[in-house]
C-alpha positions as CSV (number, residue, x, y, z in Angstrom):
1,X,-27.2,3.5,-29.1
2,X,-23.7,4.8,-28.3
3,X,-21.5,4.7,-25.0
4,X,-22.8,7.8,-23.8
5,X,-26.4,6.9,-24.4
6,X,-25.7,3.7,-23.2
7,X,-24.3,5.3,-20.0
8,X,-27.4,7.6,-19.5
9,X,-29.8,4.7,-19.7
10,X,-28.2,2.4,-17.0
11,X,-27.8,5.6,-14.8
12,X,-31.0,5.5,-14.4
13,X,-31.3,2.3,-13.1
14,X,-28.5,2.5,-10.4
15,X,-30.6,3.2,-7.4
16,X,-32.5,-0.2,-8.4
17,X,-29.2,-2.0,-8.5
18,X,-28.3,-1.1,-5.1
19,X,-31.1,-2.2,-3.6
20,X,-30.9,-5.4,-5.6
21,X,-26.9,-5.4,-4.3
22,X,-27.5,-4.9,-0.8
23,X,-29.9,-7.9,-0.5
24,X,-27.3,-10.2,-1.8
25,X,-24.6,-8.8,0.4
26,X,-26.6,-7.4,3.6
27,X,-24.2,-4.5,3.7
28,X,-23.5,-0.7,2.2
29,X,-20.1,-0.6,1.2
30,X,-20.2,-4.1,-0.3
31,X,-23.4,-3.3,-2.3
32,X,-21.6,0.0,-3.2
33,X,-18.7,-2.0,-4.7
34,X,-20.8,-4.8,-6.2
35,X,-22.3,-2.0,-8.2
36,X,-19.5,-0.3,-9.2
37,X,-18.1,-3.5,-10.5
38,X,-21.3,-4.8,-12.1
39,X,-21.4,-1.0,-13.9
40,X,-17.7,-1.7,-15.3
41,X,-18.6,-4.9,-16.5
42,X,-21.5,-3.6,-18.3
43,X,-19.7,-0.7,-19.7
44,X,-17.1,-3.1,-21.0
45,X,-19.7,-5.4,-22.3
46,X,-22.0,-3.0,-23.4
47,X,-22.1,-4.0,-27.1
48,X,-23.5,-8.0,-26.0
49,X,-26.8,-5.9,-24.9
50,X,-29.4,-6.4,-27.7
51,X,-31.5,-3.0,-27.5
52,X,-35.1,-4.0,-27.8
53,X,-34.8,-6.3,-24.6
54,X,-35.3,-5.8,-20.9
55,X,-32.0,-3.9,-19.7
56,X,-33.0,-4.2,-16.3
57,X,-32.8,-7.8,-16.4
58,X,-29.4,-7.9,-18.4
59,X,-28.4,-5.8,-15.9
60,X,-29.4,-8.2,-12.4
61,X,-27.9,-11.3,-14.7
62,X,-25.0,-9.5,-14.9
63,X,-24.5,-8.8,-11.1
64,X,-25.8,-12.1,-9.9
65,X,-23.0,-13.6,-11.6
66,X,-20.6,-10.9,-10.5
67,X,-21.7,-11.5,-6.9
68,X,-21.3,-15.3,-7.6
69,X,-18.2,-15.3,-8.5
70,X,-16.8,-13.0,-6.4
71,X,-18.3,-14.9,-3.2
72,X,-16.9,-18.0,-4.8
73,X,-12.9,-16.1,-5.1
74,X,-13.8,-15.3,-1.1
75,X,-14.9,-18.6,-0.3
76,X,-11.6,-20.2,-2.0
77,X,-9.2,-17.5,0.4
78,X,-11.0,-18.4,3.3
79,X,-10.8,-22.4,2.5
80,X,-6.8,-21.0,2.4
81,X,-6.7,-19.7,5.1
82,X,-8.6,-22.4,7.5
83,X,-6.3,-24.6,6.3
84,X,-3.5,-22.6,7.0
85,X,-5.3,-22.1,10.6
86,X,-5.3,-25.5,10.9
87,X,-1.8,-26.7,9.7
88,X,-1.0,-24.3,12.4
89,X,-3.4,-25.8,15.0
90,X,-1.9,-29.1,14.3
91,X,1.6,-27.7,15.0
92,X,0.9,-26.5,18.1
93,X,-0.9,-29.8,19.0
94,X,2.2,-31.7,17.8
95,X,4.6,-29.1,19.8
96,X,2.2,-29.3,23.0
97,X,2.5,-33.4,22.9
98,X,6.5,-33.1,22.3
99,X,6.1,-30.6,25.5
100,X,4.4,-32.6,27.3
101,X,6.2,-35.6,26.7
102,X,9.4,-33.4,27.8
103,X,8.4,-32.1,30.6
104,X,7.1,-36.2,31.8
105,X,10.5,-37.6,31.0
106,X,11.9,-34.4,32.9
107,X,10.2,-34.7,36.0
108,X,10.7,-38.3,35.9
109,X,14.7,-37.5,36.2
110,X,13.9,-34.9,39.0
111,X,11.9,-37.8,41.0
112,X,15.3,-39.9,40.5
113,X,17.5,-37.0,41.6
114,X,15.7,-36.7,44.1
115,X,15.2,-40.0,45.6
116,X,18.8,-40.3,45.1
117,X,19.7,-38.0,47.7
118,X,20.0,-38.5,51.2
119,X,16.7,-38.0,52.9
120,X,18.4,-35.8,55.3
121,X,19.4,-33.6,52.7
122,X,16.4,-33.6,50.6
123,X,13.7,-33.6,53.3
124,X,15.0,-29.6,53.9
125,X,15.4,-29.0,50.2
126,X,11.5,-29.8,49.7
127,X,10.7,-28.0,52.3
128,X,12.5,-25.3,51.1
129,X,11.0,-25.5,47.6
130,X,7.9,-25.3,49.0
131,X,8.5,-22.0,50.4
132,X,9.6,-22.6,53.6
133,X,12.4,-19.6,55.2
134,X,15.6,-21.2,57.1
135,X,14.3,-20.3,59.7
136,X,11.0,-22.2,59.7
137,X,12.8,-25.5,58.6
138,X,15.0,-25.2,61.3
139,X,12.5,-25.0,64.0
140,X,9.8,-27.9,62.0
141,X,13.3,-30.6,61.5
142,X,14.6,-29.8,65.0
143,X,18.1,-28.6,63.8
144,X,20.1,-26.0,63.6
145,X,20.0,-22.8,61.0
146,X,23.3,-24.0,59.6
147,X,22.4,-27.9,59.5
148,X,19.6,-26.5,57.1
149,X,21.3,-24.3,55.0
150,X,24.5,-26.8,54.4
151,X,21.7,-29.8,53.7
152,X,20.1,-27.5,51.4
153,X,23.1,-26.6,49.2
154,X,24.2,-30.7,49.8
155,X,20.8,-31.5,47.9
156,X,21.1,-28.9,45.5
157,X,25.0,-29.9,44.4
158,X,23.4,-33.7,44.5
159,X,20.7,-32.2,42.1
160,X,22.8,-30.5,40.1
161,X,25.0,-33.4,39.2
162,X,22.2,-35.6,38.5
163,X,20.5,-33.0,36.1
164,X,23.5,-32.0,34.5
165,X,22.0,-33.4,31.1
166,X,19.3,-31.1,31.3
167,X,21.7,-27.7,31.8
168,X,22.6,-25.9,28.7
């Protein structure tokens, strides 16, 4: 039988390898394309097939394998690419812990600073923080508008000098 004969023959048998196809991959395009690549295969192989035997069956060993080995190449890239996804993971793990750890060891110096200032100057400043207007510190502590604002920038300069390790 020649190529062309050859080629008539397994035409005939396409629609059966589709169906075949789209059981093992549950999905058109993919059956399209496992077909495709089982028909190259057996156009390039065409002179193992031993005429006299069942074609159809050459035909199904052929793309079980195909679709074997193909899922096999997938399963490698997405073996890749979990681990990538979890070198990644573990990163961002590693970088949150060095964050964290930061940001302890930073508010541990604010604390300090902020304990080290005069309780008359830092009792406004939280207050302040906390979203308090001049105004409303002034009447809460009992003292003038000015008295707040100077103990506020007092506590800030106080801060400022304690921190200075952390300003870039």
């Amino acid at each position: 039988m020649d190529q062309s004969e050859f080629s008539h023959t397994i035409s005939k048998h396409s629609k059966h390898l589709y169906d075949h196809a789209f059981k093992f991959t549950k999905d058109e395009d993919d059956a399209k394309d496992l077909v495709q690549e089982t028909l190259m295969k057996v156009m390039r192989f065409c002179n193992n097939f031993d005429e006299g035997t069942n074609l159809r069956g050459w035909l199904y060993v052929i793309m079980k394998n195909t679709f074997i080995n193909d899922f096999r190449k997938n399963a490698k890239k997405k073996d890749l690419i979990t681990t990538d996804d979890e070198i990644s993971d573990a990163n961002l793990t590693k970088s949150a812990a060095t964050n964290t750890a930061n940001t302890t060891f930073a508010m541990e110096d604010i604390n300090r600073a902020m304990a080290s200032i005069k309780p008359e100057y830092s009792i406004p400043f939280q207050l302040y923080f906390e979203g308090y207007k001049y105004e409303e510190i002034s009447e809460q502590l009992d003292i003038p508008l000015g008295t707040v604002k100077t103990h506020i920038h007092q506590a800030r300069h106080g801060l400022q000098k304690y921190l200075a390790l952390y300003r870039k």
